[in-house]
C-alpha positions as CSV (number, residue, x, y, z in Angstrom):
1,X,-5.7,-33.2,-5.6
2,X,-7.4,-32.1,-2.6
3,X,-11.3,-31.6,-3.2
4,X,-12.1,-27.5,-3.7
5,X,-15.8,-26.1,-2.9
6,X,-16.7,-23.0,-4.9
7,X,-15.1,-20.1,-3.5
8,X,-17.9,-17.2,-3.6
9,X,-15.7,-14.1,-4.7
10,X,-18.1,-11.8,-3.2
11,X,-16.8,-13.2,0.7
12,X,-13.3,-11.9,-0.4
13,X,-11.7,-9.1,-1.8
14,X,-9.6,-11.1,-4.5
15,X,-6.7,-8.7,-6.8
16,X,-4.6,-10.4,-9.3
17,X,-1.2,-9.9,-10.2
18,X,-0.6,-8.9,-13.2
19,X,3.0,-9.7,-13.5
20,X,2.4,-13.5,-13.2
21,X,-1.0,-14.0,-14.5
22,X,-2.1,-12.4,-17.7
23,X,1.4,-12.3,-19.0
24,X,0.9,-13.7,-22.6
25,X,-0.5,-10.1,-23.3
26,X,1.9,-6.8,-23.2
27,X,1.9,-5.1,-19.6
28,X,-0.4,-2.0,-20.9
29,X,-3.1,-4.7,-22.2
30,X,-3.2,-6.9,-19.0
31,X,-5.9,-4.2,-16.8
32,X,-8.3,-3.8,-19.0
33,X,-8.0,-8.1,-19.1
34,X,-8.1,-8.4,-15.8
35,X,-11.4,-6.2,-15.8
36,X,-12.6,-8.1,-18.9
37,X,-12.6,-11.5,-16.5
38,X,-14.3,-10.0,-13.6
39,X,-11.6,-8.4,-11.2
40,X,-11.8,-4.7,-9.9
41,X,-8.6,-4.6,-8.4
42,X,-5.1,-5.8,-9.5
43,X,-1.7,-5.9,-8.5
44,X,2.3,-6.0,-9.6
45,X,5.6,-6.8,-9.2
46,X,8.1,-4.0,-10.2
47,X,7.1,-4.0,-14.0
48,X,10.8,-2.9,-15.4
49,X,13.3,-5.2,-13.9
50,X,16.0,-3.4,-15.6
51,X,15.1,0.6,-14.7
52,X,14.2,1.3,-11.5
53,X,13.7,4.8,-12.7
54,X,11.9,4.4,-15.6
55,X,11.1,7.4,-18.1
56,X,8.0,9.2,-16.9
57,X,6.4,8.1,-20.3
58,X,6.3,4.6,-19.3
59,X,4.7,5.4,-15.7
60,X,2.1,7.6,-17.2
61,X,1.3,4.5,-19.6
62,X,1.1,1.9,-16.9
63,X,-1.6,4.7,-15.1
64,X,-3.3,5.6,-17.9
65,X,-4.1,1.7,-18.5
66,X,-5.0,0.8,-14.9
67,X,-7.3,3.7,-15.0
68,X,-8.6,3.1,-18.4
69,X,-9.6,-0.1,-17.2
70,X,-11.4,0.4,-14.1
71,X,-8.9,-1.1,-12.0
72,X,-7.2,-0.1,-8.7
73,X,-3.4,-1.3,-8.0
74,X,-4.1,-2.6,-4.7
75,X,-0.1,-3.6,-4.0
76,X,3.1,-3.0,-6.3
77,X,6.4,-4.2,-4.8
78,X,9.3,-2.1,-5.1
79,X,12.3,-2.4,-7.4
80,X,13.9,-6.2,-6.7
81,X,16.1,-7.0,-9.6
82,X,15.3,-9.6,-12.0
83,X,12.1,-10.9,-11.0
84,X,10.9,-13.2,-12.6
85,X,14.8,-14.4,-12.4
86,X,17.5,-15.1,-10.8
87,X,17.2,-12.4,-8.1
88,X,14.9,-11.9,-5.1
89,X,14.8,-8.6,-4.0
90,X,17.8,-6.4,-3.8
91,X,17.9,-4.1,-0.4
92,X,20.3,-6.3,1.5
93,X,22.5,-6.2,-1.5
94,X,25.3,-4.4,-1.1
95,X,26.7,-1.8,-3.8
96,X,24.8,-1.4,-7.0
97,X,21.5,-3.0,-6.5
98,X,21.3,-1.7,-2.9
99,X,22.0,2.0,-4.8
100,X,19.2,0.9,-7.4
101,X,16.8,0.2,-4.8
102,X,17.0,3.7,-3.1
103,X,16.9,5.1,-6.2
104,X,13.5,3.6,-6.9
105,X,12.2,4.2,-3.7
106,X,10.6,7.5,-4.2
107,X,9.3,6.4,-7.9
108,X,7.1,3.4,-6.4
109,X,5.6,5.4,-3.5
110,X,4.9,8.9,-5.9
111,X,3.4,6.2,-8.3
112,X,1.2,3.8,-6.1
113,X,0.2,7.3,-4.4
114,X,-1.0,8.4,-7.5
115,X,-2.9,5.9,-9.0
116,X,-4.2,4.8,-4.7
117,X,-2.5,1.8,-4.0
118,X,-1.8,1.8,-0.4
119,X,0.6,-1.4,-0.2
120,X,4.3,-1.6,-1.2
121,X,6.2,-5.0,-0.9
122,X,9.8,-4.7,-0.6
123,X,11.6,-8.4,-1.2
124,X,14.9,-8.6,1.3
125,X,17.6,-10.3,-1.4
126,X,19.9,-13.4,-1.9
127,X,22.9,-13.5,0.2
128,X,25.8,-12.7,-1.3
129,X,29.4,-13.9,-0.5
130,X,31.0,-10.5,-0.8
131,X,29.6,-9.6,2.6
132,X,28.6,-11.3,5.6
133,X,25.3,-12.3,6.9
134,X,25.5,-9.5,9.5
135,X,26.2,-6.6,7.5
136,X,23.6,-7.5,4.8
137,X,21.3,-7.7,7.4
138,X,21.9,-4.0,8.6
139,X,22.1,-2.8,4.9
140,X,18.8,-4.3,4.7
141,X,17.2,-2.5,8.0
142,X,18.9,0.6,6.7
143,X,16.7,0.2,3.5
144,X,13.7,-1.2,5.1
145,X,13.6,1.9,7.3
146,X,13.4,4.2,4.2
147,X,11.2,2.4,2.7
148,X,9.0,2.7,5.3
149,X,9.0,6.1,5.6
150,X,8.3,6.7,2.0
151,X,5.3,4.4,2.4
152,X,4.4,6.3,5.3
153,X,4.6,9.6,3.4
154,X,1.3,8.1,1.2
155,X,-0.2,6.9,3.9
156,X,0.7,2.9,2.8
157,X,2.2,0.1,4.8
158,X,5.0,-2.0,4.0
159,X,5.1,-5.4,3.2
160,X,7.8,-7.9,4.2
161,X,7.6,-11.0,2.5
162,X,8.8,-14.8,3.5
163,X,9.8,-17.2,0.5
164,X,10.3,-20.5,0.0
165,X,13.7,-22.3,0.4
166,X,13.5,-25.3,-2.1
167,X,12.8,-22.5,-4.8
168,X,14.6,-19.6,-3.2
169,X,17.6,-21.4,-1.3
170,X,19.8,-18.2,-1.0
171,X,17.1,-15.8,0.2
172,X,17.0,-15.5,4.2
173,X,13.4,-14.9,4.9
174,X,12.3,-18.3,4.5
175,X,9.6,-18.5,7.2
176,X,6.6,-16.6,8.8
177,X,8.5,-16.3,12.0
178,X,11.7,-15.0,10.5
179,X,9.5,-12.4,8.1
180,X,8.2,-11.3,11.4
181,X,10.7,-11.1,13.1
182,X,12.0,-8.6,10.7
183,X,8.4,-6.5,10.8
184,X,8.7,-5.7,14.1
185,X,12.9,-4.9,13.6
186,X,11.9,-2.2,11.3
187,X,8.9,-0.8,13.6
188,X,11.1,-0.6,16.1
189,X,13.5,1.5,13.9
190,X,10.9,3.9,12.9
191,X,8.6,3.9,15.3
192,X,5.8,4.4,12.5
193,X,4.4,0.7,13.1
194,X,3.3,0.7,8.9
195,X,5.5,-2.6,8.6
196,X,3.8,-5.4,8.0
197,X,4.0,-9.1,7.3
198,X,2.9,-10.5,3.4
199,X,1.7,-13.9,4.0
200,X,2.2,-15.9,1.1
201,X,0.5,-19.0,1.4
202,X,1.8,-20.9,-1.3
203,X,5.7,-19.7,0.0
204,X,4.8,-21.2,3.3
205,X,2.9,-24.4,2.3
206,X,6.4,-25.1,0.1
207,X,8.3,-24.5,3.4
208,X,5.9,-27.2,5.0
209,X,4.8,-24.8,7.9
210,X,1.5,-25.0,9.8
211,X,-0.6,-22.5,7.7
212,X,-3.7,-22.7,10.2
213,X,-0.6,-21.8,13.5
214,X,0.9,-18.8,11.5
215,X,-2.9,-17.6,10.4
216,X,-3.6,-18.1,14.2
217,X,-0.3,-16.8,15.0
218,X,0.3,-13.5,12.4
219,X,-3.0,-12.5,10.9
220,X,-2.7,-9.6,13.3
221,X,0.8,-8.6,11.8
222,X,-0.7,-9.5,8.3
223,X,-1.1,-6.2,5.5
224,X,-1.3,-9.2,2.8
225,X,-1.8,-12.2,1.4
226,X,-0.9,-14.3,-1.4
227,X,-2.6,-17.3,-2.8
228,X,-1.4,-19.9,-5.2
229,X,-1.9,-23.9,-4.7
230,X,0.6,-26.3,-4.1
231,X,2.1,-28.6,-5.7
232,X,2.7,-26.7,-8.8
233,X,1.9,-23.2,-8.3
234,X,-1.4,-23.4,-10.2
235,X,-5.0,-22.3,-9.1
236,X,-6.7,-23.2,-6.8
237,X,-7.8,-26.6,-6.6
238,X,-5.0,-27.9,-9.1
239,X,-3.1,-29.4,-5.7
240,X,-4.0,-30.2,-2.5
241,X,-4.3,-27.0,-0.2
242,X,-7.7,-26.3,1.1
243,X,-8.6,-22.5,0.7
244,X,-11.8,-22.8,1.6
245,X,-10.6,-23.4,4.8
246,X,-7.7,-21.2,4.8
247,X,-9.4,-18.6,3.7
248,X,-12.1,-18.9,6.4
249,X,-10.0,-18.9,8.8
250,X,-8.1,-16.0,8.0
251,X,-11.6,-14.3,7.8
252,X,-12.1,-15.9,11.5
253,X,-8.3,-14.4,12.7
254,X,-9.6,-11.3,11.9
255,X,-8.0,-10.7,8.1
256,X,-10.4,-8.8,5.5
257,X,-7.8,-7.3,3.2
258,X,-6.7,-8.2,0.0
259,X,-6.2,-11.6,-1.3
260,X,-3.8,-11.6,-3.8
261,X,-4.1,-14.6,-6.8
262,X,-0.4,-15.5,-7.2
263,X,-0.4,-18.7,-9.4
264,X,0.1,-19.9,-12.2
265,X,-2.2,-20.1,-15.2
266,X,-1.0,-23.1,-16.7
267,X,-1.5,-23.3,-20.6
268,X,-4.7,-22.0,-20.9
269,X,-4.9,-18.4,-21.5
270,X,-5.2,-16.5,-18.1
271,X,-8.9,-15.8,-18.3
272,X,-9.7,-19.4,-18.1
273,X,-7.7,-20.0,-14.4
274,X,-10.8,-18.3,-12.6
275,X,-13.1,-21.2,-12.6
276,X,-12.7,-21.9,-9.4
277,X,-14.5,-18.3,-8.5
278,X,-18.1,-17.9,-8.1
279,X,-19.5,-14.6,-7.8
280,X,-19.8,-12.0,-10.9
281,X,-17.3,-9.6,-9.8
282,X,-13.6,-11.5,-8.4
283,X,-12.7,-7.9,-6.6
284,X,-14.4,-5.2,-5.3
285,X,-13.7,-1.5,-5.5
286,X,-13.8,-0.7,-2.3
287,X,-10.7,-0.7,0.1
């Protein structure tokens, strides 16, 4: 285990998603316990894996609680099938899950614009044998190029996110360069230049990338990032990344958005994974 100094929380604006910490509680209870353990600002995945129209009831719940709580939803990722699952992402997915995710498009932009969240991650997709590399490639610009114009609509950017290939072997994205190279593909197509990369530090560590060459390299391209430690996905400090570090140099490239906290709990309730914080308040409520 590589040796961790005290991160202060106040040199970083740290948001926590909700849809892989906190999860021993029901979704509506998980803001108002992210608030309870310091954090201003949280995030999701698409919280209804099976609907990506949900009845307006549940959206006006999942606001009501974020706003109950005191907490912003700083990023929310678009409709990607069963996640946590088998799937990752679903718009280069021809047929039915490319159909589901238009169909949610709209719903994730009206919400995140309504409750402020200005980031929307939209996960590519395994590939699939029914069609071939190419065409789920241009499916997947087709839908990348809506999305981007409904994120454009609330004034948000969108994310485009490299994953790991021990964990994620059939997903296609499974590099910084690669992601990138599919940012600037959907710029290009638009022309509205709101794509950006989500640089998941955990993802690329896994992938056994230089993390301080693609900091140096894409923090200028970078509308995110992820932390979780590796080996294991835990906390910070539970393996042998350095985020001190990492973190400073992101802060040296230039980066002062959002840090998400991606990991892991382990088997202590959520609340006690933050240890590794300093600071009284983990986010800030400011953009």
């Amino acid at each position: 285990m590589a040796p961790l100094a005290e991160i202060d929380s106040t040199d970083h604006r740290f948001t926590v998603n909700l849809s892989i910490l906190f999860t021993e509680l029901p979704l509506l209870e998980r803001p108002a316990a992210a608030a309870a353990a310091g954090f201003t600002a949280v995030e999701l995945w698409w919280p209804w894996v099976d609907s990506p129209v949900p009845e307006p009831s549940e959206l006006d719940a999942l606001r009501s609680a974020l706003t109950d709580a005191g907490t912003r939803l700083t990023g929310l990722n678009f409709y990607a099938g069963q996640l946590p699952g088998p799937d990752r992402g679903a718009l280069s997915v021809p047929g039915e899950e490319s159909d589901r995710f238009r169909a949610n498009i709209d719903v994730a932009a009206d919400f995140a614009e309504s409750v402020g969240c200005t980031a929307l991650n939209a996960l590519y997709g395994n590939r699939v044998e029914s069609a071939s590399d190419a065409e789920q490639d241009a499916l997947a610009l087709e839908n990348l190029a809506l999305a981007a114009h409904a994120a454009d609509r609330i004034g948000a950017v969108l994310l485009v996110e490299a994953l790991n290939a021990p964990e994620s072997p059939k997903y296609p994205l499974v590099s910084a360069p690669k992601a990138v190279e599919v940012v600037d593909a959907v710029n290009e197509a638009t022309g509205l230049g709101n794509a950006r990369f989500l640089m998941d530090l955990y993802h690329l560590s896994m992938n056994g990338e230089d993390l301080h060459r693609v900091i140096d390299a894409y923090a200028a391209k970078t509308g995110h990032v992820q932390i979780a430690d590796n080996p294991g996905r835990g906390a910070p400090g539970t393996g042998e990344l350095d985020f001190a570090d990492l973190l400073g140099r992101l802060a040296k490239a230039g980066y002062d958005g959002w840090v998400g906290l991606e990991y892991k709990p382990g088997d202590a309730p959520s609340a006690a994974s933050f240890n590794w914080l300093s600071g009284t308040a983990h986010g800030k409520a400011s953009s």
